[in-house]
C-alpha positions in Angstrom: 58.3 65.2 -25.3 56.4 68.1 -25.9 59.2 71.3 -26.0 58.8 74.2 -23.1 58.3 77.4 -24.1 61.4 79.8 -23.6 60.3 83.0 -24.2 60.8 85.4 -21.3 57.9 87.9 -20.3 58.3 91.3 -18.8 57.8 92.5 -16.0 54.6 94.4 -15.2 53.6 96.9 -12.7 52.0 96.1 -9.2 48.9 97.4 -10.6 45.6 94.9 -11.2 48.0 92.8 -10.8 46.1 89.4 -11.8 44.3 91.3 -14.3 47.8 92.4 -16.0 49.3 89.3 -15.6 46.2 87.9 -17.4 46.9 90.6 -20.3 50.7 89.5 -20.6 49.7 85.7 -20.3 47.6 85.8 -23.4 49.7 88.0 -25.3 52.7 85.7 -25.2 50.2 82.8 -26.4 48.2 84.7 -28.9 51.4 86.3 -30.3 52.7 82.8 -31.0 55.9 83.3 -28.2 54.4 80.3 -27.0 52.8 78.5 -29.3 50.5 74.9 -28.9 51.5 71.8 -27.2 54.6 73.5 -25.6 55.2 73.8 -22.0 55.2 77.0 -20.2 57.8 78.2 -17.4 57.1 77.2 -14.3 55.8 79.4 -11.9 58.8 80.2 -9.7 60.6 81.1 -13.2 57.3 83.4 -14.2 56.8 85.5 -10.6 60.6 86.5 -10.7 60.0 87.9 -14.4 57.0 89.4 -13.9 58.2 90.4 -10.5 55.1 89.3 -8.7 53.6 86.7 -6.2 52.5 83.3 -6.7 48.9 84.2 -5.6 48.2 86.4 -8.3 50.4 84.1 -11.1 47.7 81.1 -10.2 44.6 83.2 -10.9 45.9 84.4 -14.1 47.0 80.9 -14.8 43.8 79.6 -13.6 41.4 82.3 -15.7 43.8 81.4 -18.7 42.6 77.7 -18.0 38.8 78.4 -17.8 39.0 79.7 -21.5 41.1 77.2 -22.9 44.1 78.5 -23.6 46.1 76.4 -21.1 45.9 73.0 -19.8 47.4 72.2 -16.3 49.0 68.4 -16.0 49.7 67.4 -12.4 53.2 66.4 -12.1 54.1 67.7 -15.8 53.6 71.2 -16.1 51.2 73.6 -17.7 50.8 73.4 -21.4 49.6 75.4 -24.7 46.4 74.3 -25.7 45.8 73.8 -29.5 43.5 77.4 -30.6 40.9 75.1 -31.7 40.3 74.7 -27.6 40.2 78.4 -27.0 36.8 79.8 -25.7 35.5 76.6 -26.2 35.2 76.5 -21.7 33.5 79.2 -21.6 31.0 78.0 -24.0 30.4 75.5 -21.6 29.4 77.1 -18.9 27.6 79.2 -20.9 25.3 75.8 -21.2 24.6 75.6 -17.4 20.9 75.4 -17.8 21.0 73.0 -20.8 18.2 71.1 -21.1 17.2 68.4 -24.0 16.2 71.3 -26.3 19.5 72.8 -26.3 21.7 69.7 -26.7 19.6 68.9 -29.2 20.1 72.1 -31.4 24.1 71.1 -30.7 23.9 67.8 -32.0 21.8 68.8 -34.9 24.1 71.6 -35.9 27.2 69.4 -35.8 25.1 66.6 -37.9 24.6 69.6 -40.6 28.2 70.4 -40.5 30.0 67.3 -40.4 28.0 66.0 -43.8 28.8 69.0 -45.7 32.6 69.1 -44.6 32.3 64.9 -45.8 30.7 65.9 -49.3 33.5 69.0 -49.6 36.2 66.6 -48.9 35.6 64.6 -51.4 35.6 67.4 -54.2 38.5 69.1 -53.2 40.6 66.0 -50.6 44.0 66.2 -51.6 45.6 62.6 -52.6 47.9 63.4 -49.1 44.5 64.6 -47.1 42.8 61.9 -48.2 45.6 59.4 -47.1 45.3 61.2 -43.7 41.9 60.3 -43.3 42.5 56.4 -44.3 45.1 56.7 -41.5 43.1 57.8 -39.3 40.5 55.3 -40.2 43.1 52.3 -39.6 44.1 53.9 -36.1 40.6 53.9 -34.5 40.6 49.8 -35.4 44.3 49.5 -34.3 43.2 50.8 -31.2 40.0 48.9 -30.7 42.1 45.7 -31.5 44.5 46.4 -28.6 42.0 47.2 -26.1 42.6 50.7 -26.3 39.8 53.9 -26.3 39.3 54.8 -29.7 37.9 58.3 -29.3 41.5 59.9 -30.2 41.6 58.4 -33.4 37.8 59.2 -34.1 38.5 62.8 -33.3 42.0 62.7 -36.0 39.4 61.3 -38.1 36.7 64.0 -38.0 39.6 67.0 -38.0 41.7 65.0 -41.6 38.1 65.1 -43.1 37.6 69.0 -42.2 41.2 69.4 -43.0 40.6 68.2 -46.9 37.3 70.3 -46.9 39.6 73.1 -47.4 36.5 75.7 -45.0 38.4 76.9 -42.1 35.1 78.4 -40.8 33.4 75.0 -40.9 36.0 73.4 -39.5 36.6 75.5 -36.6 32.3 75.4 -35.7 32.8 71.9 -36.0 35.6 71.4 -33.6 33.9 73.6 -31.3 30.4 71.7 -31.3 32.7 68.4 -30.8 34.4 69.9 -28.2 31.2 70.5 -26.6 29.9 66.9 -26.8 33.7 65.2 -26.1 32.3 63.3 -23.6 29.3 62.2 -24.3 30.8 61.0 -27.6 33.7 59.0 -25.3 30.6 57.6 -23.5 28.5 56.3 -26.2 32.3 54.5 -27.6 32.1 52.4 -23.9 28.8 51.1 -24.7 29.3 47.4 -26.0 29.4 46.9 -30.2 29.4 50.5 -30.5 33.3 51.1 -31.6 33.0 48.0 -34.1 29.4 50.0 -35.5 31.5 53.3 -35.6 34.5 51.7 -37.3 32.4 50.8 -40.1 30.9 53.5 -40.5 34.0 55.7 -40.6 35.5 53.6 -43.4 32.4 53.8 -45.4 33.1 57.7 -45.2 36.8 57.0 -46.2 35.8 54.9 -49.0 33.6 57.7 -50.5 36.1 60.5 -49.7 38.1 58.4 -51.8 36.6 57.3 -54.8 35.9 61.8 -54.8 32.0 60.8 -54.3 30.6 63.9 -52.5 27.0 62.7 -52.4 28.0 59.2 -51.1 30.6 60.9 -48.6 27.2 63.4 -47.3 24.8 60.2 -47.1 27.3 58.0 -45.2 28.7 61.3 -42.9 25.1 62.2 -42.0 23.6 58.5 -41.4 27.2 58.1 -38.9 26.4 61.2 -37.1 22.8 61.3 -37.3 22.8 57.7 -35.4 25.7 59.2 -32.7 23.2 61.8 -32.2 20.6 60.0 -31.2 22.8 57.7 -28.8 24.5 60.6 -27.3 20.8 62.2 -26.5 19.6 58.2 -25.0 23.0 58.8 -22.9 22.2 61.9 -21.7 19.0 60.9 -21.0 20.1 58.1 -18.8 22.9 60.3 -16.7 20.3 62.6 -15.6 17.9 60.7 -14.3 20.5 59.0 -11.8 21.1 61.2 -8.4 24.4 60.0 -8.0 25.8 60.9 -11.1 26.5 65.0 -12.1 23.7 66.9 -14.6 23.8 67.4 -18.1 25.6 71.4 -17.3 28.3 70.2 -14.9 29.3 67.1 -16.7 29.3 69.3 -19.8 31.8 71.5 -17.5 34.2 68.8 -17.1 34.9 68.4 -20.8 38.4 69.3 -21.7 
């Protein structure tokens, strides 16, 4: 069970007060007091140590939600989102006009990316990293073999690969632009045959990440994401021509 963050904050004066609660929030998550995956105090515990009302502790904890940094669970409690989440929200409403063109730059961008984070992992993958990325590998058909979703697994997949390409500033643009297309990459896995295609295809990038093959590792990455690419756009596609379902912007807005 994920452990609740026990640092206390201060209180604050009755000033701005959302906008100084907002200030304190982030502080305590930014200076690592409470760090990712842990659970924050609840609000009753919060409003007596800040001294304030619940009114203005929900906006703060709201705002803190829009960018990322927190992820409310009905029933469970509000929790630390991993940093690779923060701001990646407000990028999304940023893309409340998107059209094709723009989701097409996205996908093309994380197409570039992804290959040359494949062809880095192979030259510098660890023998550990590399193992990582075979687990990963086996979960997504572990999962597909019991019925479950394999988009978890897919995502471990893509971050052990980024993790042995040793380029924290790839890595994080990457996580960003897959954060962006989360679900449209959860809906192309619910199309029929696709998890069985993507399967193979990720083990074809684990084989050459193995065998340290870094122009194998780009050919196989790029073909993989080049063909998601193109399904995710016929997806897209297909959503926003139907009147019952939401746009392209506010399903993008739903992605967590």
């Amino acid at each position: 069970m994920a452990k609740r963050a026990s640092s206390p904050a201060t209180p604050i004066t009755r000033t701005t007060l959302t906008a100084s609660t907002f200030e304190q929030l982030i502080s305590h998550v930014v200076n690592g007091d409470w760090t990712a995956g842990e659970r924050i105090p609840p609000e009753r515990e919060l409003c007596q140590q800040l001294g304030i009302a619940r009114t203005s502790l929900r906006e703060a904890l709201k705002a803190m939600e829009l960018i990322g940094m927190l992820d409310s669970r009905v029933g469970d409690g509000t929790f630390v989102c991993p940093r690779s989440e923060f701001l990646a929200r407000p990028l999304l409403w940023a893309f409340t006009g998107t059209d094709q063109t723009e989701l097409r730059d996205i996908m093309e961008a994380r197409v570039l990316l992804e290959r040359d984070l494949a062809g880095l992992a192979a030259e510098r993958g660890s023998v550990e990293e590399v193992e990582q990325i075979g687990c990963a590998a086996r979960a997504m058909k572990e999962c597909f073999l019991a019925g479950r979703q394999i988009l978890n697994a897919d995502m471990s997949f893509h971050l052990a690969v980024a993790a042995a390409a040793h380029n924290e500033v790839l890595t994080n643009a990457v996580q960003l632009l897959r954060n962006l297309l989360r679900q449209w990459i959860q809906l192309r896995l619910m199309t029929p045959e696709v998890p069985q295609k993507v399967i193979k295809q990720h083990q074809e990038v684990y084989e050459a990440i193995r065998l340290h093959d870094p122009e194998k590792a780009r050919a196989v990455m790029w073909a993989h994401v080049s063909e998601t690419s193109v399904s995710v756009a016929k997806v897209v596609a297909q959503r926003s021509k139907s009147t019952e379902d939401l746009p392209v912007s506010k399903s993008l807005i739903a992605v967590r």
